[in-house]
Z-matrix of the N, CA and C atoms (Angstrom, degrees):
N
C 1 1.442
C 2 1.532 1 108.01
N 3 1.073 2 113.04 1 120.32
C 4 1.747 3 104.56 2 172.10
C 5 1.569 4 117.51 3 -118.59
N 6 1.578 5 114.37 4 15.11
C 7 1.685 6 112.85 5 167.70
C 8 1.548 7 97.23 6 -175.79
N 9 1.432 8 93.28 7 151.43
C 10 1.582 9 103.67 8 179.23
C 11 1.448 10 104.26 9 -118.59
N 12 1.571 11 112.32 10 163.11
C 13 1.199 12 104.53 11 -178.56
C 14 1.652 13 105.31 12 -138.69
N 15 0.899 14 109.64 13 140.61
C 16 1.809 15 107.22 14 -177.84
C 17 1.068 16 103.40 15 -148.10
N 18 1.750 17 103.16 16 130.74
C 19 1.844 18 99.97 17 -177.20
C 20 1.458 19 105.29 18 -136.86
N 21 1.068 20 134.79 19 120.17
C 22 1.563 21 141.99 20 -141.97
C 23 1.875 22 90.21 21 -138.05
N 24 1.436 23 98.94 22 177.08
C 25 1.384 24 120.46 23 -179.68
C 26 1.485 25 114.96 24 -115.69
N 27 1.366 26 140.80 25 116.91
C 28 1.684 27 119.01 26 -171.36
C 29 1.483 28 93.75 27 -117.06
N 30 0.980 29 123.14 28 135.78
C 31 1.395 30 116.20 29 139.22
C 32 1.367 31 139.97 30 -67.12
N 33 1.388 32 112.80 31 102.45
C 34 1.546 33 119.43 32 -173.04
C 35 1.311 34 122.43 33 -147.86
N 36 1.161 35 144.43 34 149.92
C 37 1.410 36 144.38 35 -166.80
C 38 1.528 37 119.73 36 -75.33
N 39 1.485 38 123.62 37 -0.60
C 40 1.677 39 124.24 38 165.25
C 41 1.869 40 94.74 39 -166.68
N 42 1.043 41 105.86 40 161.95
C 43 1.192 42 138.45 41 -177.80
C 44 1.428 43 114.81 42 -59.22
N 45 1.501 44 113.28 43 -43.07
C 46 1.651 45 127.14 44 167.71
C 47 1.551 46 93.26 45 -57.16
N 48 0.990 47 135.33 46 -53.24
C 49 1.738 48 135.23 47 -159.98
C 50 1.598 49 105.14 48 -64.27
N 51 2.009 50 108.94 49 -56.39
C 52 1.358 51 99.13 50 161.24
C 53 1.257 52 141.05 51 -65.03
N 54 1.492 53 120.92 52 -24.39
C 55 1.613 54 126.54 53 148.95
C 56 1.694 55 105.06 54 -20.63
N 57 1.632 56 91.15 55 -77.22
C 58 1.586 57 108.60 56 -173.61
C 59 1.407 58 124.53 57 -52.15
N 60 1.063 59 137.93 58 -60.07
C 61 1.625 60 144.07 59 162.42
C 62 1.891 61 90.48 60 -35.10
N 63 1.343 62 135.61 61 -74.66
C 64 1.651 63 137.56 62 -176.62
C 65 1.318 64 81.99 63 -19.87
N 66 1.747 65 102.03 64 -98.67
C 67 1.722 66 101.25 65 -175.53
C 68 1.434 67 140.04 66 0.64
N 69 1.103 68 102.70 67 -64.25
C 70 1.482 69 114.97 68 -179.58
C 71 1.258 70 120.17 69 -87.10
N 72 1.045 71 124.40 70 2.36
C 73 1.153 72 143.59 71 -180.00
C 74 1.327 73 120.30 72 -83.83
N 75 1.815 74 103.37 73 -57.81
C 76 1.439 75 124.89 74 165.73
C 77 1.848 76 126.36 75 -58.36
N 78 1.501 77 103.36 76 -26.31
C 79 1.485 78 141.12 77 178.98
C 80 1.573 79 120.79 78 -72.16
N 81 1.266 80 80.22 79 -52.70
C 82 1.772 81 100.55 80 169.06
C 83 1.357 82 104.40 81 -58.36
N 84 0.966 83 116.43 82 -46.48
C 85 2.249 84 136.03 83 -163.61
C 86 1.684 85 91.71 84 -65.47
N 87 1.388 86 116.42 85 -26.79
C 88 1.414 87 99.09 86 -153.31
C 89 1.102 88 115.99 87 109.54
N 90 1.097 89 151.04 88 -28.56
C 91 1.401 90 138.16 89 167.85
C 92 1.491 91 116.47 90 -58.41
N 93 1.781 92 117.52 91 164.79
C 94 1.214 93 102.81 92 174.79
C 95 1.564 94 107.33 93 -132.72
N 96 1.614 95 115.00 94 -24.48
C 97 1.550 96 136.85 95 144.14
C 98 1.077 97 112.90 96 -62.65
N 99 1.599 98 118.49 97 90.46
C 100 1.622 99 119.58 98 162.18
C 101 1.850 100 128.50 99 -126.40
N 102 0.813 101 119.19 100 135.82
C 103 1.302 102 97.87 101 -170.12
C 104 1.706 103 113.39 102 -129.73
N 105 1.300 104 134.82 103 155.08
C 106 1.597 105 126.81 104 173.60
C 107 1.523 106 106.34 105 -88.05
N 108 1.365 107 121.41 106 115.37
C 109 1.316 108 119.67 107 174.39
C 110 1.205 109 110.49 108 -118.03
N 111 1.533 110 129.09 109 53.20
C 112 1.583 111 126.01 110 170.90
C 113 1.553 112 88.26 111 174.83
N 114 1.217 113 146.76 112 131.04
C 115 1.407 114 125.92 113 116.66
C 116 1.521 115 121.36 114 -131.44
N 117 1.375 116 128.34 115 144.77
C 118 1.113 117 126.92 116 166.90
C 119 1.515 118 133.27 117 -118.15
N 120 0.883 119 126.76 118 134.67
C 121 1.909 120 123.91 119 -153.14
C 122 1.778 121 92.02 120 -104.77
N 123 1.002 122 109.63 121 118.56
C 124 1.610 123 121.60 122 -174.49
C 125 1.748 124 114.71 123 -146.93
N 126 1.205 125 113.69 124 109.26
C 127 1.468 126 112.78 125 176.70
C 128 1.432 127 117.01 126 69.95
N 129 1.216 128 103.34 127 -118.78
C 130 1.984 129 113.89 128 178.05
C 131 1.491 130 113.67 129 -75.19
N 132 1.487 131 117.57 130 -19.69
C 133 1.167 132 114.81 131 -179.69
C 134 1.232 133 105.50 132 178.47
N 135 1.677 134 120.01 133 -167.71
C 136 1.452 135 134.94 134 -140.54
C 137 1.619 136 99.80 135 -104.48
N 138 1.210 137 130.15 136 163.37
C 139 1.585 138 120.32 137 178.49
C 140 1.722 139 68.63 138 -124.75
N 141 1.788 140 110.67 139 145.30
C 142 1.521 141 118.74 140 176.59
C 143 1.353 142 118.88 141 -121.99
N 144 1.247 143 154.91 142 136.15
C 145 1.125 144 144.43 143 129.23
C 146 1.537 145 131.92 144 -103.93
N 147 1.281 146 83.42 145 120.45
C 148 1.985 147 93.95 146 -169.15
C 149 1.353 148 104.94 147 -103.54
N 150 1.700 149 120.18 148 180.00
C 151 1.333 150 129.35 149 -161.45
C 152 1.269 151 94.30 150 -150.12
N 153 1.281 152 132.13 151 125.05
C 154 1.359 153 115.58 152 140.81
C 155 1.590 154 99.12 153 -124.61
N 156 1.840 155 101.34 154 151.23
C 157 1.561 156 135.30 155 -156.22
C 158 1.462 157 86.12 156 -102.14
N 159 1.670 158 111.10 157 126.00
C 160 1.376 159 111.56 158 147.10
C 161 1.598 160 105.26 159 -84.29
N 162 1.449 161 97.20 160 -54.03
C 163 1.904 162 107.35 161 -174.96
C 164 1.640 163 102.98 162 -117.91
N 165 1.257 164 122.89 163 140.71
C 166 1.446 165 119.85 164 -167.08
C 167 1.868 166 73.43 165 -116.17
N 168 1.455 167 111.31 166 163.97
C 169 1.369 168 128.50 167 -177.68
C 170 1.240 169 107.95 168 -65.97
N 171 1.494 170 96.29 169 135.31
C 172 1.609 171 87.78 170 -170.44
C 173 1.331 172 126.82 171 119.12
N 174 1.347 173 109.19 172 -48.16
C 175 1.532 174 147.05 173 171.71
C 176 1.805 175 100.99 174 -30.65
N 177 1.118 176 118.45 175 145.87
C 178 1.934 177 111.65 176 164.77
C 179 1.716 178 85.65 177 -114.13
N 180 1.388 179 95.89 178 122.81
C 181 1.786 180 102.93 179 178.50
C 182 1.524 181 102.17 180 -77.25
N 183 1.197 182 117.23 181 158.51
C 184 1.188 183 124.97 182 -149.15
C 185 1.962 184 120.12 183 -99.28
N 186 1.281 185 88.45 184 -0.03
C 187 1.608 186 113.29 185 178.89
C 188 1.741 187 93.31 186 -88.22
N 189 0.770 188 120.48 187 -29.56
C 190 1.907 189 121.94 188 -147.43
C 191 1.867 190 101.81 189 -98.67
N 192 1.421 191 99.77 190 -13.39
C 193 1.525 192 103.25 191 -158.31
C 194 1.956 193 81.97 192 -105.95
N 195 1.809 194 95.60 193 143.30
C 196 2.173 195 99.98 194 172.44
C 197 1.314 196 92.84 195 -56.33
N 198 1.014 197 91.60 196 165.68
C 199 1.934 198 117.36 197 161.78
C 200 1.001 199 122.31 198 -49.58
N 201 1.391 200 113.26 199 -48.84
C 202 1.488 201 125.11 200 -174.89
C 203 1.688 202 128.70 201 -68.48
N 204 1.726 203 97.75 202 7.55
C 205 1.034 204 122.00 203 -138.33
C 206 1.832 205 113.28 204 -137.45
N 207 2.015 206 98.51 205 -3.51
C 208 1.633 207 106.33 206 -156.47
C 209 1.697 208 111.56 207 99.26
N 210 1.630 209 114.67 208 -52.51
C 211 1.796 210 95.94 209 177.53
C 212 1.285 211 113.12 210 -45.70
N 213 1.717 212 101.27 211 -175.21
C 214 0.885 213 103.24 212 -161.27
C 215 1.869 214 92.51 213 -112.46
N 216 1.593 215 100.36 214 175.34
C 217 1.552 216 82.70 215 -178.75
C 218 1.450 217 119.23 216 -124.96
């Protein structure tokens, strides 16, 4: 798995706020790579989609690399 995606509904008074609640949300979980990749501010509140990155592209996953090296063993 190298990203999760969760996209929820908040009720909040602007779109920066539902950004923010995503954030912390994802933060709270444990992640520390998270990012907002959708939001829309509609009525009572924000529709969200957040990201958090285990491996962003690119990444050397950490099973694949020697020991001596960060893998794992």
């Amino acid at each position: 798995m190298d990203a999760l995606d969760v996209e929820t509904f908040f009720v909040c008074k602007n779109e920066e706020e539902g950004r923010n609640l995503m954030l912390g949300l994802l933060k709270g979980w444990g992640f520390k790579d998270v990012d907002v990749v959708f939001a829309q501010y509609e009525g009572p509140g924000a529709r969200i989609r957040g990201r958090a990155y285990i491996y962003r592209p690119a990444d050397q996953y950490a099973w694949l690399l020697p020991a001596d090296k960060g893998g794992q063993k």
